[in-house]
Each structure stands twice: as C-alpha cells, then as structure tokens.
C-alpha positions in Angstrom: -0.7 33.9 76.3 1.9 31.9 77.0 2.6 28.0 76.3 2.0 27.0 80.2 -1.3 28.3 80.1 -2.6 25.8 77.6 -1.9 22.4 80.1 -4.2 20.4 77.8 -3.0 21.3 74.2 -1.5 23.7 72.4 -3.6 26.3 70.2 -1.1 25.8 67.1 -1.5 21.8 67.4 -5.6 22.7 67.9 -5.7 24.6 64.9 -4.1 22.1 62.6 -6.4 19.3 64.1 -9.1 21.8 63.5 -8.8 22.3 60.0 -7.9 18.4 59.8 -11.3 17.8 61.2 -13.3 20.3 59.0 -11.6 18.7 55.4 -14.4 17.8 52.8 -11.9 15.0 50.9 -12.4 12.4 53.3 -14.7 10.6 55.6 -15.9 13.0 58.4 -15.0 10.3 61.1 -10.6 10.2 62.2 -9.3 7.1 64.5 -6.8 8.5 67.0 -4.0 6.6 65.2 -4.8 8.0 61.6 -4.7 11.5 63.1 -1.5 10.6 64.8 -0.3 9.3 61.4 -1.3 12.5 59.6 0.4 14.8 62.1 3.3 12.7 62.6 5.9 15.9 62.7 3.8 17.4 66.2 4.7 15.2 69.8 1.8 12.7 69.8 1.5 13.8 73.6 0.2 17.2 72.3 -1.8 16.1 69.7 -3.8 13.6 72.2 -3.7 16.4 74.7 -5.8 19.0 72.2 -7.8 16.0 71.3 -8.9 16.0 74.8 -9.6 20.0 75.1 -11.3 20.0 72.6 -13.4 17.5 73.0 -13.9 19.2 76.8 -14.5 22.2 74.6 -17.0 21.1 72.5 -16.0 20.9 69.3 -15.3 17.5 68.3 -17.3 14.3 69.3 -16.5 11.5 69.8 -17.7 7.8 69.5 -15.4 5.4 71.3 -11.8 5.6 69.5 -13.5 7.6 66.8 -14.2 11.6 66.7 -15.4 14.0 64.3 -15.7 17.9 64.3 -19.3 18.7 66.2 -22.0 20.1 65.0 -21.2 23.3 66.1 -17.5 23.6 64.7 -19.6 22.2 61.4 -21.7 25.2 61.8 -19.0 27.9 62.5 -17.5 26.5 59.3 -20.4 26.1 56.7 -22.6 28.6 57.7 -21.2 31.4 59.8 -18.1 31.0 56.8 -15.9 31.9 59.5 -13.2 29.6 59.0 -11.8 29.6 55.3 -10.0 26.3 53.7 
C-alpha cells in the first residue's frame, strides 16, 4: 500500500504506538503529551493522526486526554500471543 492510503496515520508510526501501548513497565494509562514525548523523533501530526485511527479502529480507549490499549489489543497480545515484546 502506499503512504496516501493511510490519511489518518501511518502503519510504521501505529506499530510503534502499539507496542508503546502494550509495555508491562509502566502504567497502562499514556497522556497525549507523554506519548508525544516518548516518540519525540516521529512528526507529532502523525503520531496524533494514528492516535485517532486507532482509536476509530478499536484498539485503544480512551478517557478524556488519557488512552490505553483496549481490551481487545490486550487480548491479541496476552492470550492469542500474537504479538511478541
């Protein structure tokens, strides 16, 4: 696929947010800012952009300015062990 077909974020950017969210070091919970922070070296346009499709996606929640990985990423993680940290 190519980059124009991914208006709302980029699958790279997605997977590092991904496997941001899905970390067992810290609190489960990430402010916009803080992941901004972490992923300082990625445009902050397309990091809020595959904040946004994924959250359309499913697969984080959120809670006013605060988001976590869903239930069903959690899932897909623990007990389908599809993704490997």
């Amino acid at each position: 696929m190519t980059p124009n077909q991914y208006p709302d974020g980029e699958p790279a950017t997605e997977r590092i947010i991904v496997l941001q969210l899905l970390r067992n070091d810290r609190s489960e919970w990430w402010g916009r800012a803080e992941m901004l922070r972490k992923l300082r070296d990625i445009d902050p346009d397309a990091v809020l952009g595959s904040l946004a499709h994924l959250e359309r996606l499913g697969l984080l929640d959120r809670h006013g300015a605060r988001f976590k990985a869903s239930d069903g990423l959690r899932y897909i993680d623990d007990a389908l062990d599809l993704i490997a940290i």
